[in-house]
VEXDREN-2710 file (C-alpha; in Angstrom, 1 decimal):
% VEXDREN-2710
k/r/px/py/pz
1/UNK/22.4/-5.3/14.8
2/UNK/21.1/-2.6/13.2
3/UNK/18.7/-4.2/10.9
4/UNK/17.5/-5.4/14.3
5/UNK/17.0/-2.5/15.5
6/UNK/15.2/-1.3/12.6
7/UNK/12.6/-4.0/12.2
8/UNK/11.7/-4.1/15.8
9/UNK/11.3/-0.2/15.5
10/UNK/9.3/-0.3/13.0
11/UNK/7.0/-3.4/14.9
12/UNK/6.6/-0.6/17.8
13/UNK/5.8/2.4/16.1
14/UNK/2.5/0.3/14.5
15/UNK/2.0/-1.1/17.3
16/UNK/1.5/2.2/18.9
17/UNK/-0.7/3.2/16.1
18/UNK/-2.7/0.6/16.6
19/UNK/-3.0/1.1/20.3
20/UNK/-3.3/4.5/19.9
21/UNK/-6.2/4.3/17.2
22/UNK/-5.0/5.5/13.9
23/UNK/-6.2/1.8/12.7
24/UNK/-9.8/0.7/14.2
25/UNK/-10.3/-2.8/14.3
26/UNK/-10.6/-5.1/11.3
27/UNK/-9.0/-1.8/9.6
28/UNK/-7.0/-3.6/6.6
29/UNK/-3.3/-3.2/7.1
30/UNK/-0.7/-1.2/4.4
31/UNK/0.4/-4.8/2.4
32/UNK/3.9/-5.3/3.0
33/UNK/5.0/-4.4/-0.7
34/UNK/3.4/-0.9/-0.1
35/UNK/5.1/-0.3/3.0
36/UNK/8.8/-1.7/1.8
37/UNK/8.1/0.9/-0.8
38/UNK/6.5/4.3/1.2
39/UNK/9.2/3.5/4.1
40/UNK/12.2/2.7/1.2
41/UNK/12.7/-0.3/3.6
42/UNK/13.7/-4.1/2.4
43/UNK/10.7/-6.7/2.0
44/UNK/12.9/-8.6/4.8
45/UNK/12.2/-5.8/7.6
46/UNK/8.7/-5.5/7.5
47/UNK/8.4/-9.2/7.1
48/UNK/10.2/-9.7/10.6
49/UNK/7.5/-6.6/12.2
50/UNK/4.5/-7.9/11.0
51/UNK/5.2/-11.2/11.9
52/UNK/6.2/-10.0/15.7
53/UNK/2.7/-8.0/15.0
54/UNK/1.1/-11.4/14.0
55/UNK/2.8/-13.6/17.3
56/UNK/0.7/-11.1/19.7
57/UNK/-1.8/-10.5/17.9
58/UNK/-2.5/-7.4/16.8
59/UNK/-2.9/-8.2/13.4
60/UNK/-4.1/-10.9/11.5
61/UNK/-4.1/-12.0/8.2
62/UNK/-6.6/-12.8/5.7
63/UNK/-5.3/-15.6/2.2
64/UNK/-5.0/-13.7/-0.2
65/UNK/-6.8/-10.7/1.2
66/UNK/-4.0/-9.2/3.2
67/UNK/-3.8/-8.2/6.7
68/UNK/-6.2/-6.9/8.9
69/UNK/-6.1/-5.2/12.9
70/UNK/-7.3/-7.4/15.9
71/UNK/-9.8/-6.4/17.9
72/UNK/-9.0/-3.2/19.8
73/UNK/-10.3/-4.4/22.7
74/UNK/-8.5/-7.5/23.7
75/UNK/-5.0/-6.4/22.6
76/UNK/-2.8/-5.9/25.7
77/UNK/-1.8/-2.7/27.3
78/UNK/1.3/-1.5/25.8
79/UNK/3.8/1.6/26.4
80/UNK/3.2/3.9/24.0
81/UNK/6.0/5.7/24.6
82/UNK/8.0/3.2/22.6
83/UNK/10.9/4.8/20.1
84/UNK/9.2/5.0/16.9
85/UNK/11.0/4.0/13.4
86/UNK/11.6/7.8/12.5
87/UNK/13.9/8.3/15.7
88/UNK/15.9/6.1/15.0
89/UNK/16.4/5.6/11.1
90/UNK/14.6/8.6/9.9
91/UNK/13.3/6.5/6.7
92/UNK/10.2/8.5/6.0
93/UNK/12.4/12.5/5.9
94/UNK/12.9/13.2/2.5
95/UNK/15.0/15.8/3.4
96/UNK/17.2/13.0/4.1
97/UNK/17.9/12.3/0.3
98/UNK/20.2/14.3/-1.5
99/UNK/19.8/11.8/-4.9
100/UNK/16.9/9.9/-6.0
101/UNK/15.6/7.7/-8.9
102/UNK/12.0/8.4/-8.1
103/UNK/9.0/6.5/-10.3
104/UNK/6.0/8.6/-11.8
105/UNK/7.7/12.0/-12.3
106/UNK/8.5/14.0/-15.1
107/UNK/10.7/16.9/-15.8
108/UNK/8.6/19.9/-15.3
109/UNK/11.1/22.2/-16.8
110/UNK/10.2/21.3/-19.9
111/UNK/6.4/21.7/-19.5
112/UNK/5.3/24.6/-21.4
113/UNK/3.4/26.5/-18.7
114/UNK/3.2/30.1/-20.8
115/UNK/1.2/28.5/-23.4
116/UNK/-0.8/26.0/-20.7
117/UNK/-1.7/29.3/-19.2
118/UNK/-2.6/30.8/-22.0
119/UNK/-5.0/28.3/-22.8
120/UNK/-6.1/28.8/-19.1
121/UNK/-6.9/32.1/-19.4
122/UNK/-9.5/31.9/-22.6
123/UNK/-11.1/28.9/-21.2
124/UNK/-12.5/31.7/-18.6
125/UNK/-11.8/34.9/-20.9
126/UNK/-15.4/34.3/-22.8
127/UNK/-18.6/33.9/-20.4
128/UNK/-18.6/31.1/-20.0
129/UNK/-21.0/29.6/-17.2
130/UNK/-20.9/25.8/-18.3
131/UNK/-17.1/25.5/-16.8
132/UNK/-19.5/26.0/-13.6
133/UNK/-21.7/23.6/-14.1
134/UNK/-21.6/19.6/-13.1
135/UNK/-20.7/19.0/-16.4
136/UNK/-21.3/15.1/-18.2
137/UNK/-20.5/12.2/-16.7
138/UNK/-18.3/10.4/-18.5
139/UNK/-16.1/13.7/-19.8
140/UNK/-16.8/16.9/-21.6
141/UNK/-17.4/15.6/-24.7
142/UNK/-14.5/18.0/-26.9
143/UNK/-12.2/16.6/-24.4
144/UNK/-13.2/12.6/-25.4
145/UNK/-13.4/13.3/-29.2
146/UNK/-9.6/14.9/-28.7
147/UNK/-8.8/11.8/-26.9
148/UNK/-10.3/9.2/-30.0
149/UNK/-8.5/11.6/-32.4
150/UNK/-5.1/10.7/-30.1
151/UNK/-5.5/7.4/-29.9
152/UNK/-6.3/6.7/-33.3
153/UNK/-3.5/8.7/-34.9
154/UNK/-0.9/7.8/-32.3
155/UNK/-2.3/4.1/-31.0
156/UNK/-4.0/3.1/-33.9
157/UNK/-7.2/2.9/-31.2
158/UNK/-10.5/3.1/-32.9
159/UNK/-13.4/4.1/-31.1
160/UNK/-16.0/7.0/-30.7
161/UNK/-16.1/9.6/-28.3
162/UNK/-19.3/7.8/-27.0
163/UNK/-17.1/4.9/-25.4
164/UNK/-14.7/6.8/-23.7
165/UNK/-15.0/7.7/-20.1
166/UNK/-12.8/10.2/-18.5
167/UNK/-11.8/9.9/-14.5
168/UNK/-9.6/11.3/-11.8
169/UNK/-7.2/7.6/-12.1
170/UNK/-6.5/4.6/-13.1
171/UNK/-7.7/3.3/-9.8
172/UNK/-11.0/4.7/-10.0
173/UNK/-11.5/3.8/-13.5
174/UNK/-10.6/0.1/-12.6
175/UNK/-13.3/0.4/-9.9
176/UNK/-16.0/1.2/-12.0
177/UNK/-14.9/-1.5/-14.2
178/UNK/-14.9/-4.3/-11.7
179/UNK/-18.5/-3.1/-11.0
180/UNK/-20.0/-4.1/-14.6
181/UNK/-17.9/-7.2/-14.4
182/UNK/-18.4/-8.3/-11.0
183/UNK/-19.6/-11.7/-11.6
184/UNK/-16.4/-12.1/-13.7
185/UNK/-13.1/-13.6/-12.3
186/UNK/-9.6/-12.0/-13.6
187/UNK/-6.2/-12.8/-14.5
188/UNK/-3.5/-10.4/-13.5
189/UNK/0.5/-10.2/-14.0
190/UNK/2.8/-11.6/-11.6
191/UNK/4.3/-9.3/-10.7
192/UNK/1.2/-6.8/-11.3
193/UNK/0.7/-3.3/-11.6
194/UNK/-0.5/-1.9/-7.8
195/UNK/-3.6/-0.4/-8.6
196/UNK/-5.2/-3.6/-10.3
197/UNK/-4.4/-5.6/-7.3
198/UNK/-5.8/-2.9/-5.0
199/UNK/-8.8/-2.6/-6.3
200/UNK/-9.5/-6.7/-6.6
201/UNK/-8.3/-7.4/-2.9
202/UNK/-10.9/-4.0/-2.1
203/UNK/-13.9/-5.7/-3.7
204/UNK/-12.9/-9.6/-3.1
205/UNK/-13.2/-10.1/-6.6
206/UNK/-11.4/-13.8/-7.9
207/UNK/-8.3/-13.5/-9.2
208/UNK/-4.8/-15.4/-10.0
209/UNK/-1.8/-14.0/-11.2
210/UNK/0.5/-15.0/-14.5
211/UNK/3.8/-15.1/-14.8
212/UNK/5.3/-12.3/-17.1
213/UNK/8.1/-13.4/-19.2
214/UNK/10.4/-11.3/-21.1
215/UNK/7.9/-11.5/-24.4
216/UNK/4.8/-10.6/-22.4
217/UNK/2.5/-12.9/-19.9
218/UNK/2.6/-16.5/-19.8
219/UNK/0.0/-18.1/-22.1
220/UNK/0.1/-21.4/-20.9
221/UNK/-0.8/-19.9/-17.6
222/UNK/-3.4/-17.9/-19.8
223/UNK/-4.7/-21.0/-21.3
224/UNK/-5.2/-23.3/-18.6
225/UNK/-7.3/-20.8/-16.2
226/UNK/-11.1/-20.8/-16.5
227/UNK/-11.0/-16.9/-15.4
228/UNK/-12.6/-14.4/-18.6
229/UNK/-11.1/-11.5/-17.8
230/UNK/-6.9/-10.5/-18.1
231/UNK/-5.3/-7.5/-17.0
232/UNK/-2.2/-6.3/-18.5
233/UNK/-0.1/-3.6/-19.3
234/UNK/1.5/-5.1/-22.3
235/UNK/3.7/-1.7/-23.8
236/UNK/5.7/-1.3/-20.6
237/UNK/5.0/-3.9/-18.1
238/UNK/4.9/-2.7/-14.4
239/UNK/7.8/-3.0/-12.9
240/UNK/9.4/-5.3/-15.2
241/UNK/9.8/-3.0/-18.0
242/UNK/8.8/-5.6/-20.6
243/UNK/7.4/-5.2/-23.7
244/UNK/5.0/-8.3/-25.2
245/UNK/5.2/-9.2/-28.6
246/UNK/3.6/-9.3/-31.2
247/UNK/3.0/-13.0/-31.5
248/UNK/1.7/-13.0/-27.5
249/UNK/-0.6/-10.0/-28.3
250/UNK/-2.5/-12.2/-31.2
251/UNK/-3.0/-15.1/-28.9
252/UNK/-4.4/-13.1/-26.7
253/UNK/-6.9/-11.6/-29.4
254/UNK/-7.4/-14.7/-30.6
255/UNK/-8.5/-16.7/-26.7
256/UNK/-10.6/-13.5/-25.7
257/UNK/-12.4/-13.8/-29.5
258/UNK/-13.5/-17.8/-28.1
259/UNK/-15.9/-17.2/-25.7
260/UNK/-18.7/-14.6/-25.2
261/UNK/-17.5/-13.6/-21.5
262/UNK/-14.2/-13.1/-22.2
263/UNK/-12.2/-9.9/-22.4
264/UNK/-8.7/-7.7/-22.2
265/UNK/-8.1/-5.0/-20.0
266/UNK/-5.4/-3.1/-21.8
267/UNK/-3.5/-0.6/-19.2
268/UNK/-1.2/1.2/-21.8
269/UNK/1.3/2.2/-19.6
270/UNK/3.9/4.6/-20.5
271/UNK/3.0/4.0/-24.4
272/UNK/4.1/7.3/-25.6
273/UNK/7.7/7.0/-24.9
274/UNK/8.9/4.2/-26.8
275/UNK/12.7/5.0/-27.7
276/UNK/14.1/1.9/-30.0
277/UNK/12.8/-0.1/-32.4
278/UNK/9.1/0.1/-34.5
279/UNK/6.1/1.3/-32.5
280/UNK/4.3/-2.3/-31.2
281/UNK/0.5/-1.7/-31.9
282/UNK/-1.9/-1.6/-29.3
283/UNK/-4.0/-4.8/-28.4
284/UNK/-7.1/-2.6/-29.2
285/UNK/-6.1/-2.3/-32.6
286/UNK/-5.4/-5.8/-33.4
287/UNK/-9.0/-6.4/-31.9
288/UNK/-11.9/-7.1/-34.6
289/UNK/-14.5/-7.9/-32.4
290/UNK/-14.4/-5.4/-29.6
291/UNK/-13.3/-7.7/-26.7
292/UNK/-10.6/-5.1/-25.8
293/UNK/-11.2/-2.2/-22.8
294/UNK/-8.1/0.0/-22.9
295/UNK/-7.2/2.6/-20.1
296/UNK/-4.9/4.9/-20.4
297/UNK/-3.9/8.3/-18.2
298/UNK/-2.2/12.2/-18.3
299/UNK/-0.1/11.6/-15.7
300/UNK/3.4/10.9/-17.4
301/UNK/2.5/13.3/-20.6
302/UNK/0.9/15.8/-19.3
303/UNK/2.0/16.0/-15.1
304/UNK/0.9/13.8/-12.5
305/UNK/-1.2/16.2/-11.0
306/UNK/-3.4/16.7/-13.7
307/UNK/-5.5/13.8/-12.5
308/UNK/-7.3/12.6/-15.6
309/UNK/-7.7/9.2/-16.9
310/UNK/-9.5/7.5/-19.5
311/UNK/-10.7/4.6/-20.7
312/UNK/-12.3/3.0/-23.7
313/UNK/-15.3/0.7/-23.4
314/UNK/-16.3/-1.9/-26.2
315/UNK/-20.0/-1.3/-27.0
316/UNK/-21.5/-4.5/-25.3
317/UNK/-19.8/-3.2/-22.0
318/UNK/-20.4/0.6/-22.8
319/UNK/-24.6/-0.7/-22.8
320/UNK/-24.0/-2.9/-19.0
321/UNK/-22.5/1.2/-18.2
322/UNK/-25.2/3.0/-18.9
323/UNK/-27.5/0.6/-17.7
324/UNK/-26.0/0.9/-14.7
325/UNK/-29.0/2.0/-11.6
326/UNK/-25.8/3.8/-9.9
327/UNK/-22.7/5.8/-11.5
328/UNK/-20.3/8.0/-10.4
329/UNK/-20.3/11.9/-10.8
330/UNK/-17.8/12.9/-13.2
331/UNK/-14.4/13.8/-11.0
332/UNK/-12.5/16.2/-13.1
333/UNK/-13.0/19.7/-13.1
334/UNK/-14.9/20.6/-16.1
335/UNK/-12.4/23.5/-16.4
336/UNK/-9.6/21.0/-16.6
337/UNK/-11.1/19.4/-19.3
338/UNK/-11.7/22.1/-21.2
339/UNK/-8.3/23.6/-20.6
340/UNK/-6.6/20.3/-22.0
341/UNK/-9.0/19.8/-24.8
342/UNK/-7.9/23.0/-26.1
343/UNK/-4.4/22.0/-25.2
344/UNK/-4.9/18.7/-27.8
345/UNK/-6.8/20.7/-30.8
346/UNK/-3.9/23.1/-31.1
347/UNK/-1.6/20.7/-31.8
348/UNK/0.9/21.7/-28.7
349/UNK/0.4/18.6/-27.1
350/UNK/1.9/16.1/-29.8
351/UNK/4.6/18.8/-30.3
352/UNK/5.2/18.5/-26.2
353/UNK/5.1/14.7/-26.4
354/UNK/7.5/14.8/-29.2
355/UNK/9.8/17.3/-27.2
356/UNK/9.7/14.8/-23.9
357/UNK/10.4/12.0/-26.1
358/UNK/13.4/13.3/-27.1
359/UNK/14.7/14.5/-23.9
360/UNK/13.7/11.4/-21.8
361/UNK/15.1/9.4/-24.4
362/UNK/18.7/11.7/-23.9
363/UNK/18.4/10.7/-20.5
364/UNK/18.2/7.1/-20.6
365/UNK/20.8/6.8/-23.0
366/UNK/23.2/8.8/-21.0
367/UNK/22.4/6.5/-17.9
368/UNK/23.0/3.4/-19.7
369/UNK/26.1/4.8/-21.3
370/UNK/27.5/5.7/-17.8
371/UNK/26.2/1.8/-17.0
372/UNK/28.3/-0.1/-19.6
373/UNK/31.2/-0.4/-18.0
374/UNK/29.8/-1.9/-15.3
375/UNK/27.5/-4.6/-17.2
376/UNK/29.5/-7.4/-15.5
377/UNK/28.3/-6.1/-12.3
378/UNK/24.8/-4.3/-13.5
379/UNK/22.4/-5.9/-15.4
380/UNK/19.6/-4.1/-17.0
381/UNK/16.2/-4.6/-18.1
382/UNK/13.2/-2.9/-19.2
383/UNK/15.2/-0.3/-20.9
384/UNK/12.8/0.1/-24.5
385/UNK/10.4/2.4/-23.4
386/UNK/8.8/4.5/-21.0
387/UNK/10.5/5.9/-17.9
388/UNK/11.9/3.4/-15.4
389/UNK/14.1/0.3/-15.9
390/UNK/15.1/-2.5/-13.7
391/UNK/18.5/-3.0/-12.3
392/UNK/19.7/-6.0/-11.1
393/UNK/23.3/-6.0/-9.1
394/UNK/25.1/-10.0/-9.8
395/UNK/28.3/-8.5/-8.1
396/UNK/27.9/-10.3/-4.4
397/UNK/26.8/-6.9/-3.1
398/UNK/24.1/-8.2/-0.9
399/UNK/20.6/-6.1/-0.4
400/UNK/21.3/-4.4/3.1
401/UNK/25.5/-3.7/1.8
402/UNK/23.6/-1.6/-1.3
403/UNK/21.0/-0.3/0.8
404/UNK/23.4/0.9/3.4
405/UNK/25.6/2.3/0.8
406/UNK/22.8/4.6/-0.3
407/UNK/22.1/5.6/2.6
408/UNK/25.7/6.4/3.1
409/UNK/25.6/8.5/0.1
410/UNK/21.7/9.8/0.7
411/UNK/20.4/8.1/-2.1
412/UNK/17.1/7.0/-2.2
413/UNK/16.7/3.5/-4.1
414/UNK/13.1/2.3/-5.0
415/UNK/13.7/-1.6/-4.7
416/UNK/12.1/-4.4/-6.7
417/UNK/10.3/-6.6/-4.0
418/UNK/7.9/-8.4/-6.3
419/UNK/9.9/-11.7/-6.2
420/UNK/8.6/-12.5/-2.7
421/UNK/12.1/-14.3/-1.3
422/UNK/13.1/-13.9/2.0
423/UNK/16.5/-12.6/1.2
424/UNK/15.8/-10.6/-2.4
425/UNK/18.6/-10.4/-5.0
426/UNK/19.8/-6.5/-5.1
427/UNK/17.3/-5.2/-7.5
428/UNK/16.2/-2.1/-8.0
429/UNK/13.9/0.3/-10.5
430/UNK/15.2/2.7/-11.3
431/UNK/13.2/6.1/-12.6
432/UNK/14.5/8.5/-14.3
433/UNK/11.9/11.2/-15.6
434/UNK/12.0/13.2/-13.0
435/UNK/16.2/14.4/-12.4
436/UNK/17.2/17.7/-14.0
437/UNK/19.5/17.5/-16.5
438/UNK/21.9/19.2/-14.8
439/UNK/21.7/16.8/-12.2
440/UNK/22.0/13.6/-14.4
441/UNK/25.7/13.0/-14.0
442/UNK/25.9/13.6/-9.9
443/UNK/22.5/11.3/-9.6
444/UNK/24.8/8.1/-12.1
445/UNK/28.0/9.0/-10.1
446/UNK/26.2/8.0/-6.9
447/UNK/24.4/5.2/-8.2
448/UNK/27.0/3.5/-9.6
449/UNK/29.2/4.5/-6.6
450/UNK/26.8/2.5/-4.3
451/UNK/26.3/-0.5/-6.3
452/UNK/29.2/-1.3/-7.5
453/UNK/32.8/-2.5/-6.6
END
């Protein structure tokens, strides 16, 4: 009953929005994966309110576009007095979580702020007026020759400082890209990193998706498209946590190098904190004839709300850029820029990375320690690099037992809902970047306490 409750709740509280004009009409609707995870809700209760929403008509939906509102003015008169979802279940109070696994944070305690400030403080100590200025548009150009230096020494990445482009995110970045490739059609993961799908769905570009394996994407699936352009995120696959091999990464050189039109989209995510086993070389490395466009971003080694991106564009592409009639102003402060770049040439930053390497690598390792007991009931994936991992619970638990257990506890669980089932397996990602170490061991108590028998 009270899953009932929950679902129809959440049907009349955006219902009432829509009535109440927070969405206009044809307005495209939060997809059902986004709201499962802003609401920590299963993939089963907004499936039952949107399709009470799609019975009368206030929204409709779009193949493989998404869902959109109705026309404002023939939907029927409603009470919007209704109880909303946060009366009754509360899902969207953080204050109601005492413990959480959260995705894209780090541990800020360890970020060196007295020297970040320092560096702060002579980016503005000498006169200088060009921090006030518009500044260039793809980057200040110290910051992108700090950048190639990175990549080349830590990636193996070779490029000039003329091909990268620096931006506020990923998202963006991906926007601009879709706009020199817009007659091309892509290939993307399935189950894909948000923002690439975002962006196609916003600019009805063609795409299909391809299965990712435990090795990397599916190359047969690869292979028998007529699409040019694939998107992946090969070092730490979103949300799987897989890594592609070797072998997959050289196929994928090899069927971009066979036709003029095709190319890679390398998303390097979470690259710099690999904990076990040899560094995998990035695509763009492997790549002798420039058919790879790798992106990258600040966020996890640096903090997420440094807002800088960047990408690297082969030189054919880099010419379709600049040739462009229309390009976007330059996002990030100048002062930013200059502030990181700075940041980069002293050397502090590979000696942070190295620091937060070591201490998210502690973390993990005392997480899956505290797990192993329980592998009969836990299985985990994803674990090799960067800072999330997927858990799977093969106990009988079902999804609303574990989801009622951690709200029990007030533990907030970010669950896996990529598989598109009605009734999902218990699986969930589990991020780990972000906890204090002084709250690791209460943080595993509860999780295991929740998910297990």
């Amino acid at each position: 009953m009270k899953k009932q409750k929950l679902y129809i709740a959440l049907y009349e509280q955006l219902k009432n929005q829509i009535i109440e004009g927070q969405y206009q009409t044809q307005d495209k609707f939060p997809s059902k994966r986004q709201l499962s995870e802003h609401l920590s809700l299963s993939h089963t209760t907004i499936e039952h309110a949107y399709q009470l929403l799609l019975d009368e008509g206030f929204i409709y939906s779009k193949p493989r576009s998404g869902y959109y509102v109705s026309d404002i003015q023939s939907l029927p008169v409603i009470n919007v007095n209704s109880p909303s979802i946060e009366t009754e279940a509360n899902p969207i109070d953080t204050n109601q979580y005492k413990y959480a696994f959260n995705l894209a944070e780090i541990d800020a305690e360890y970020f060196p702020l007295n020297l970040f400030r320092k560096f702060a403080k002579e980016a503005f100590e000498d006169n200088e007026l060009a921090l006030l200025e518009k500044g260039d548009i793809q980057g200040e150009l110290n910051l992108r020759q700090q950048i190639a230096h990175y990549l080349f020494n830590s990636r193996g990445v070779s490029c000039h400082p003329n091909q990268i482009i620096i931006g506020s995110s990923t998202e963006q970045l991906l926007n601009m890209i879709t706009d020199i490739l817009k007659t091309s059609s892509f290939i993307i993961e399935k189950p894909s990193y948000p923002p690439i799908k975002h962006v196609l769905d916003k600019n009805n570009h063609d795409y299909i998706q391809a299965t990712v394996e435990k090795d990397g994407i599916n190359m047969t699936d690869v292979l028998n498209s007529n699409n040019d352009i694939v998107y992946i995120t090969p070092s730490h696959q979103f949300p799987t946590g897989y890594v592609m091999n070797l072998k997959k990464r050289t196929q994928l050189i090899k069927w971009a190098h066979q036709k003029h039109s095709r190319y890679i989209i390398e998303d390097d995510y979470d690259s710099e904190f690999r904990y076990y086993g040899k560094p995998i070389p990035a695509l763009q490395s492997l790549d002798k004839k420039d058919k790879v466009i790798y992106i990258s971003t600040f966020s996890k080694s640096l903090y997420p709300s440094c807002r800088i991106a960047y990408i690297v564009l082969p030189q054919t592409l880099l010419q379709s850029y600049l040739s462009m009639p229309y390009k976007e102003s330059n996002t990030v402060p100048v002062h930013i820029q200059q502030i990181i770049a700075n940041f980069m040439s002293s050397g502090s930053f590979e000696r942070h990375l190295n620091k937060m390497r070591k201490i998210y690598r502690e973390k993990l390792n005392y997480i899956l320690q505290r797990l192993e007991p329980y592998k009969e009931q836990l299985n985990i994936e994803g674990a090799l690099t960067g800072m999330h991992f997927t858990l799977t619970v093969n106990n009988g638990l079902t999804m609303s037992q574990c989801l009622h257990n951690a709200e029990e506890l007030k533990l907030k669980l970010n669950i896996y809902n990529y598989d598109e089932q009605v009734e999902p397996i218990p699986k969930f990602i589990i991020g780990f970047g972000g906890i204090p170490n002084h709250q690791l061991k209460e943080h595993t108590d509860i999780l295991i306490k929740a998910l297990t028998l």
